[in-house]
N, C-alpha and C positions, 0 to 999 in steps of 0.2 A: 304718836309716841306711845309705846306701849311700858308701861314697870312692872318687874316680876320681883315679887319680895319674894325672901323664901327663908326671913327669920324676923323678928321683932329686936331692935337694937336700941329701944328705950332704955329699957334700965343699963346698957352696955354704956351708951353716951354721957347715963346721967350719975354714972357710978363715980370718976374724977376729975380736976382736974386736969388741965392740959399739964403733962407731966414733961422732961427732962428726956424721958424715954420715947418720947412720939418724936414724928416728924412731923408738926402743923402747918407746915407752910412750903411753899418750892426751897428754896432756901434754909429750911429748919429755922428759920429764924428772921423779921424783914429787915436786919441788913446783910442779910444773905451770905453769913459766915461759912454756909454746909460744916458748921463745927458740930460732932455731938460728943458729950460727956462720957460715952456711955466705952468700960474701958474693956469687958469681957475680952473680947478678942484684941490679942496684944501680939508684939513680935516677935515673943516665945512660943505661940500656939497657933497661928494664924496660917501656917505652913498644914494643920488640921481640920482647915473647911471644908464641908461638905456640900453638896446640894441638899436644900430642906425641902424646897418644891420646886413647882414649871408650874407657870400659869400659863393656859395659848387663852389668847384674845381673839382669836377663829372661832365662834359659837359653832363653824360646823367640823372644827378639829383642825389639825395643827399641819402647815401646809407643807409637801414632802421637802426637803432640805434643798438647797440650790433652785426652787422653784421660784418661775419670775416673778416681779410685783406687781401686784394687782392695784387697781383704783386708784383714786384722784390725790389731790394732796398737789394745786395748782401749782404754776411756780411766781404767782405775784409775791410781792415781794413783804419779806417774811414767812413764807414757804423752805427757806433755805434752812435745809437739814430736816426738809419733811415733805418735799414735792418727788415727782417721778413713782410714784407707788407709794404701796403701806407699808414704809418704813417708818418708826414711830419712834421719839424721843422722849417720851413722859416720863414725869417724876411720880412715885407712888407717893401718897403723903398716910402715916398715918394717924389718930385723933380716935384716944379713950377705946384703945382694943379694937377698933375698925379700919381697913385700910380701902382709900379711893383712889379711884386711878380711870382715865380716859384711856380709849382704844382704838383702834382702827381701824374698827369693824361696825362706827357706827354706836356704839355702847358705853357710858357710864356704869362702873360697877363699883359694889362694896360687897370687900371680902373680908372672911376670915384672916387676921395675919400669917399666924401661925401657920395655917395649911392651906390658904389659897382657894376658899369654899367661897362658892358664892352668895352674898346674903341679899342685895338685890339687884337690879337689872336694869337702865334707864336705857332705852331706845331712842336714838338721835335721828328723825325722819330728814329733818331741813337742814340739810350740812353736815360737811364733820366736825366731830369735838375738835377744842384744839391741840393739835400737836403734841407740847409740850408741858398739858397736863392741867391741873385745875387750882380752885384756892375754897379754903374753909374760912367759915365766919363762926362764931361760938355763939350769936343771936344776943337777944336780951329779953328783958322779962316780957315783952312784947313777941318776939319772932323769936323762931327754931333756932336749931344751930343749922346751917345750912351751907350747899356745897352749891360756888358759883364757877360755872364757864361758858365759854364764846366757842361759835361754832364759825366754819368756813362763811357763811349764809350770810353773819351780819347780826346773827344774834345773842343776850347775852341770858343764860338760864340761872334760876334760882331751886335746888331741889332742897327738898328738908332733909336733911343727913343720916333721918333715922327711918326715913319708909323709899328715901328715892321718889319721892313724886313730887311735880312742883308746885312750889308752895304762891295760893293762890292771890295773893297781898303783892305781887312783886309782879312790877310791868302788866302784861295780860295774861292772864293765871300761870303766871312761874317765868315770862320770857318778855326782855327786851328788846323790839326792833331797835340796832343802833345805829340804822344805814341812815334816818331820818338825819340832816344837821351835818354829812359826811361825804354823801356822793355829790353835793357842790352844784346837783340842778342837774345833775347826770344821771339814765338810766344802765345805761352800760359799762358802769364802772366797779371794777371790783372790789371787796371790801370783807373783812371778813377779822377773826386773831385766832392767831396760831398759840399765838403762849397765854400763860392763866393771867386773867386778874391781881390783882395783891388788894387786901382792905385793911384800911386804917381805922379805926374804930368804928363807924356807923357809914363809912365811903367804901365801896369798890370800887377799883380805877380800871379802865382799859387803856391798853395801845393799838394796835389799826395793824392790819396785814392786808395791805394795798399794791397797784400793779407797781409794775417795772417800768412801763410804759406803758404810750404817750405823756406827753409832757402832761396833759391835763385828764384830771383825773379824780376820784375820792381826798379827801384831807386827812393825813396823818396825824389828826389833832389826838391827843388825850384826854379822855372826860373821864369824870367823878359818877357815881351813881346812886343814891340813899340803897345802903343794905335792904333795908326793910320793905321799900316802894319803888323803888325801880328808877323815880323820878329823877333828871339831872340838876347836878348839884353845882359842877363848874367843866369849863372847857380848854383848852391850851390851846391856844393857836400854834401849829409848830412850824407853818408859816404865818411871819409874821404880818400882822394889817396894818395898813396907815396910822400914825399915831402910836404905835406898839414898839418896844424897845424889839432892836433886828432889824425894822423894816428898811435904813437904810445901807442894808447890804443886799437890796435886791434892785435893779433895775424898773423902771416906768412900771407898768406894771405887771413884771414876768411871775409876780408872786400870784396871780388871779389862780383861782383853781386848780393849782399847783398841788399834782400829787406828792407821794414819797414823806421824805421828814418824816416817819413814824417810830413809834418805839416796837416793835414786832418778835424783841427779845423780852425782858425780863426787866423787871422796875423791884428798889428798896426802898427801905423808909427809914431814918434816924426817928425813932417812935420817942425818945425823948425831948426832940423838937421839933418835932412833926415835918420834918423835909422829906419831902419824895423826889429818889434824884430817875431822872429817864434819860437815858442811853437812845438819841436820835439816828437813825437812819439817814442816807441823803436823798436829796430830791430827784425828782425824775427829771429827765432821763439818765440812766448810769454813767452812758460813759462819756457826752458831749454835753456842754453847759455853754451854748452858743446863744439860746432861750432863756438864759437863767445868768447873765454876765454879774461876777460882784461875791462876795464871800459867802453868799446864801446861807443864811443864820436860820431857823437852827437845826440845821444840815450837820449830819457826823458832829453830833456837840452833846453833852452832858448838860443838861438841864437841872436847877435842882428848884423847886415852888416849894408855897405852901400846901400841905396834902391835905385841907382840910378846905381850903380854898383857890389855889392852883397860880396864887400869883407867884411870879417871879420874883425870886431870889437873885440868883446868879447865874452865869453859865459860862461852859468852858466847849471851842470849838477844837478839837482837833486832828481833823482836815480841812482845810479853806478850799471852797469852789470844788468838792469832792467831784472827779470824775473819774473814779476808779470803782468804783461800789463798794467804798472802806465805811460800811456802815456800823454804826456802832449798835450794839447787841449784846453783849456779854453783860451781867448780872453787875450793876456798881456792888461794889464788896463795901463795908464800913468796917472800923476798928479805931484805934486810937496807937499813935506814932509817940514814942516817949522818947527825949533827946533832951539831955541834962536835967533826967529828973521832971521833965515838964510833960504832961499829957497834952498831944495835939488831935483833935478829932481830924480823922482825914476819911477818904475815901478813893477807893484803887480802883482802874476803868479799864480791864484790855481791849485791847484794839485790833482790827484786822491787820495793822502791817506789824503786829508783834509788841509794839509799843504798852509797857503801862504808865496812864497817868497818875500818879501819887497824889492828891488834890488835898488843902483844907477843906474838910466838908461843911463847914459854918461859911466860910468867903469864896473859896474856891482858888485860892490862890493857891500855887505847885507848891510844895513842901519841899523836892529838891530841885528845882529850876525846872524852866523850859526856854530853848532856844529857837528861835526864831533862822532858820537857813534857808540861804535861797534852793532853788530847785531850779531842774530844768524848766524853761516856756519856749524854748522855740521848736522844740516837736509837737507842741501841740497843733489840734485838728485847726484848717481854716474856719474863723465865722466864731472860735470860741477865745476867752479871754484868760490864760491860764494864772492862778495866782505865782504869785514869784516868789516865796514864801512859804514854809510848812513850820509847825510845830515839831521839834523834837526832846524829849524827855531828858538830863542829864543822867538820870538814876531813876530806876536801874537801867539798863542797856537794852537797847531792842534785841525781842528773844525772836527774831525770825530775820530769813533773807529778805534783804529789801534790794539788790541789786544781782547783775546777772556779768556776767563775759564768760568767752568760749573756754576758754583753760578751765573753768571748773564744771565742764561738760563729765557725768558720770561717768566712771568706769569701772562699778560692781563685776560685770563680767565682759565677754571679747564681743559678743553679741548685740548688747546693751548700749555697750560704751560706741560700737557701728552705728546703731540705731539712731542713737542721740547726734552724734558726729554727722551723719546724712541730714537727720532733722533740721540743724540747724544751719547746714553747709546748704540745703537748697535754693535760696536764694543767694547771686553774687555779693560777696563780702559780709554774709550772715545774717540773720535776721536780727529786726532791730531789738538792740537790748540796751541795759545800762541802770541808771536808778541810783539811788531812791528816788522815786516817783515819777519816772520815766513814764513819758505818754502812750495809750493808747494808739496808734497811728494807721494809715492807709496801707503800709507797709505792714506784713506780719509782724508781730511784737511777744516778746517774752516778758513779761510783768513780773515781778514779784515784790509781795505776796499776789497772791491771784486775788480773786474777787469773794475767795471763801477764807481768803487765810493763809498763813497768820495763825491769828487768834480769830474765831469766830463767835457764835454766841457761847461760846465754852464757861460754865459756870467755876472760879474758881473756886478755894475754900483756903481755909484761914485757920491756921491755931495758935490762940490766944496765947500759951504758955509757953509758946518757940516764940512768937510773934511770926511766923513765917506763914507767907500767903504761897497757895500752890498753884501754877499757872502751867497749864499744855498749850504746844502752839506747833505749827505743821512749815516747812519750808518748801514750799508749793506753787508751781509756777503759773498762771495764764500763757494760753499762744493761741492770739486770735488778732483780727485783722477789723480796722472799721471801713464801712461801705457808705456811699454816699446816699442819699435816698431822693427820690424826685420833690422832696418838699426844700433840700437844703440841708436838711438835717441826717445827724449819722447812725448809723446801728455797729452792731459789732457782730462779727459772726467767725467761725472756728477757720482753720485752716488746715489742710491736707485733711481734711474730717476728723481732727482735733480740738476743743478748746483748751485743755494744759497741756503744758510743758511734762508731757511724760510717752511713753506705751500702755498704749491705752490698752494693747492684748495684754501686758504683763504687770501694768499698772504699776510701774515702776519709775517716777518720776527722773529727768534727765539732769538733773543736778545733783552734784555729789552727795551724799550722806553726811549727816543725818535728817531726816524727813519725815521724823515727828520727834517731839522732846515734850520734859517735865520739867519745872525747874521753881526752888524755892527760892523764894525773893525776902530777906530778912527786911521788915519794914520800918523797923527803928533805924539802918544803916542805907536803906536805898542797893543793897548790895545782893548780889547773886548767891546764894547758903549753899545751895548744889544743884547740880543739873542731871539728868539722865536721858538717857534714848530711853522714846517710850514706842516698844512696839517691834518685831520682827517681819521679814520678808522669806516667808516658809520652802519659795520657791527655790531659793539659794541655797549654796552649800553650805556645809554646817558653818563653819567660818566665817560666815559673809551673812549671814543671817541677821545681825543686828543692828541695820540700817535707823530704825523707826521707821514708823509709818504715819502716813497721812492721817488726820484726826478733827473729828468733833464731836464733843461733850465735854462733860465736867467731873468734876472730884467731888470726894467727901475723905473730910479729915478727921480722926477721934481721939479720945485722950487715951487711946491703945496705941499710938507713935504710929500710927497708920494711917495712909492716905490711900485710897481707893479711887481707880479709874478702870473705864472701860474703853469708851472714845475711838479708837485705833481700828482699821478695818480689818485686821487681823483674823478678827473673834476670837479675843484674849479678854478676860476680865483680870486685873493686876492689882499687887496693894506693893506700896512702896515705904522703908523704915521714914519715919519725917523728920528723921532730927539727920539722917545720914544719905539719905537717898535712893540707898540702895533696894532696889527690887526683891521682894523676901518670899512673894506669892506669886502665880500665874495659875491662869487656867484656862481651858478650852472651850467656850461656849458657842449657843447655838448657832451666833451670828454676831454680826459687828454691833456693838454697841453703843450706836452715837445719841448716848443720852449722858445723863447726870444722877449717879447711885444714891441711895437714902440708907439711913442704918435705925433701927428703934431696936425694943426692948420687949418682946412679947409678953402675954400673960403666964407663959411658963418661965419664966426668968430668961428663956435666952436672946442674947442679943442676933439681930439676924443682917446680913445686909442685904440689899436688891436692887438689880437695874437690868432695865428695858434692853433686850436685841431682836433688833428685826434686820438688820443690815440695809442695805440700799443707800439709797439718797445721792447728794452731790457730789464723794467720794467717789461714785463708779464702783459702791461697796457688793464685789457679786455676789455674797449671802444673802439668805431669803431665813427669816423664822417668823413666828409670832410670839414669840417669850416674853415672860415676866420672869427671873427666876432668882429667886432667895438661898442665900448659903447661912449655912451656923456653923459654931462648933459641935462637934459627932455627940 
């Protein structure tokens, strides 16, 4: 592991402050509002952004445009929206005039904000950082302030925030093995985190980015860590063990070394009562639970413990016997629901099939109902047990397709609308569709949402003063077929050398438009404020252009009536009016950007905003960059 300083940023760190104008945390904030105060850029000037820099995260330069993706980025699970090449999601955070940010090239860096200068250099030998970026600790009179993250490997780092090098009090001088207590007596199992840490006062917590399969595997548990030492502090079982509230919704004992259940997104904290809610993943294997018969707790559920000691609170499942891969990932949003004058703390959870749950976040109880509907089980696989039963949200409405039939086969253009019409006419009497929650089957199957979305780990944001939460969500199909396998058990694999439901040369998915959106959810009424197509399809005529597009990442909202996204595979970065919807910015960058934007406040006064493009990932996004890039006013 090599560090190159190439500035002294003591007195930079110890000059304020964590101010209004940083962004300290993934979330700006740990209940992951992405709200910032900060109003320079408004919807009268915002139309006059410019590029302030490019930052390429290729130490050996910036890789030519459309060029393929290189390197690892597995796809166990939590990989999703970072596997297939170095397409990268990171949030930059910034903290007292320095800004950090992971890359994927192998490098921790701090840079200048303002202009994107290097100040030092952390070399990642044993894995890659992860993913979707890192978390700051502010220290105490004791310890630095110090920058922690996980690598692909399993391990968890501690560097000191003002020289980049690791600080030697923590784990074994600066690093955590945290495979010990995780791979279950297994050497061959994977284990690794894709997303940052989050710390609660003197605790950094992780979640687990483990396989897809086999059934048995690493433990998706979450544990605590003492900032300072490294040492464990507490652990979550997120399967549950004999005796533990969950365990009886699993069979004899299908919970033994049961991978999956992890949090591989992004964790909040209500810091006034110390709740940290985690957004579970389901259990392995994705898409047959013939192994695993019984509501498998706590599979696709929101979790909320104490974060200072990790007992259980409460929990909300919403998927029972997940066999679709509706894992949950997206960031729990917190705020407060006001309804005749009453403050309700609650907390908002998207979902892969579009759904938000609107939660009390002290009980957990819905704020605007949930309904209990049967679902289809007789297409389900032999050998498995399908629940009969799903959760559905009353308020606000699901913001994505959850069902499919041939009449809303696309017909953007003569071509298209052929395409799709053969696709689906190749098997007699059409391939199996239907939904909501239409099975997986032996038969080719059209699913929606697919297994990415939906909503996926897409971070939303939140403005207090509209009360309006902003959520993107993609209407995006699967089309794949399960195989049997000589042990009994099933896989799932593409068809016609497809897994979604689209053209895969034109990437045009086969269902009618629109196929990506935005949309504000006012959270004191449960109700829809506005919605909009997020995203264009360049290859159409001008006319036909404003499909949306397929999407994942997240927003940022500010009290300039703007909300900024990039997400879309376009490589369009957008800001949207937030009180009307309307789209007031666009622009053309280097590549698609499926991350989540950040905004601060430099030391020259201007405010800047920035996010990550590299394109690629589970999209089928075919840009290629290595960008960081920052806009201001001229």
């Amino acid at each position: 592991m090599r560090i190159t300083n190439f500035a002294v940023l003591g007195t930079v760190l110890a000059a304020t402050a964590l101010a209004q104008t940083d962004w300290p945390t993934y979330g700006n904030d740990l209940a992951g509002t992405r709200y910032s105060p900060l109003k320079q850029i408004d919807t009268t000037n915002v139309n006059k952004l410019a590029r302030a820099w490019t930052y390429h995260m290729n130490p050996g330069g910036p890789a030519p445009a459309g060029a393929p993706a290189e390197g690892g980025g597995g796809r166990g699970r939590g990989g999703r929206g970072g596997g297939g090449g170095r397409n990268w999601s990171a949030t930059p955070l910034v903290i007292k005039g320095v800004m950090y940010l992971t890359t994927a090239y192998n490098r921790v860096v701090a840079l200048e904000p303002e202009t994107a200068k290097e100040l030092w250099v952390f070399e990642v030998k044993d894995g890659a950082p992860a993913v979707r970026g890192l978390e700051f600790w502010a220290g105490d009179k004791d310890s630095p302030a110090t920058i922690f993250f996980g690598t692909s490997s399993g391990k968890l780092f501690a560097l000191n925030a003002q020289t980049g090098k690791p600080i030697p009090g923590f784990g074994n001088e600066g690093v955590v093995d945290m495979k010990p207590g995780a791979l279950n007596g297994l050497d061959n199992s994977s284990f690794g985190l894709s997303s940052p840490p989050i710390v609660y006062k003197n605790v950094v917590i992780t979640g687990a980015h483990v396989q897809e399969g086999p059934s048995v595997g690493a433990a998706g548990d979450t544990r605590a860590w003492d900032a300072r030492t490294g040492k464990l502090v507490w652990q979550f079982h997120s399967v549950p063990r004999p005796g533990e509230a969950g365990a009886d919704t699993w069979e004899k004992d299908d919970w033994k070394n049961r991978s999956g259940t992890n949090v591989w997104g992004l964790f909040t904290i209500d810091t006034e009562r110390g709740i940290l809610y985690q957004p579970f993943g389901e259990p392995t294997t994705d898409y047959w639970g013939g192994d695993r018969k019984g509501a498998n707790l706590f599979g696709t559920t929101l979790v909320a413990v104490d974060a200072l000691t990790g007992k259980r609170l409460w929990h909300y499942q919403v998927v029972h016997h997940d066999t679709w891969d509706y894992d949950l990932a997206s960031p729990p949003v917190l705020f407060d629901v006001t309804q005749k004058g009453k403050k309700i703390p609650a907390v908002a959870e998207l979902t892969k099939t579009g759904a938000v749950f609107i939660l009390n976040r002290v009980t957990g109880e819905p704020i605007y109902g949930v309904e209990e509907r049967k679902v289809p089980v007789d297409d389900a696989l032999p050998g498995d047990s399908a629940w009969p039963t799903q959760p559905f949200p009353l308020k606000p409405p699901i913001l994505a397709r959850n069902s499919f039939k041939r009449e809303e086969l696309a017909t953007v253009t003569e071509d298209h609308a052929k395409f799709c019409q053969e696709l689906f006419d190749s098997l007699p009497g059409g391939l199996h569709a239907g939904g909501p929650f239409t099975h997986y089957s032996t038969a080719p199957s059209v699913i929606f949402p697919s297994s990415i979305g939906g909503g996926n780990y897409n971070p939303p944001s939140f403005d207090p003063k509209l009360g309006y939460l902003f959520v993107n969500t993609m209407d995006f199909g699967s089309l794949n077929q399960m195989v049997k396998n000589a042990n009994g058990t099933y896989s799932r694999q593409g068809y016609k050398g497809n897994n979604r439901f689209w053209d895969p040369e034109t990437n045009m998915p086969c269902n009618q438009p629109p196929w990506g959106r935005i949309f504000a959810i006012n959270v004191n009424t449960g109700e829809i404020a506005w919605q909009s197509v997020l995203g264009i399809t360049e290859s159409l005529p001008a006319d036909k252009q404003k499909t949306g597009r397929p999407n994942i990442g997240g927003s940022v909202a500010t009290a300039g009536g703007l909300v900024f996204i990039g997400a879309t595979d376009d490589s369009r970065f957008r800001a949207f009016d937030s009180k009307t919807g309307k789209e007031v910015w666009v622009t053309t960058i280097d590549a698609g950007a499926h991350a989540a934007p950040m905004t601060f406040q430099g030391k020259n006064g201007k405010q800047y905003v920035v996010i990550t493009a590299t394109g690629g990932g589970f999209l089928g996004d075919k840009s290629r960059a290595d960008t960081v890039i920052a806009y201001a006013l001229p």
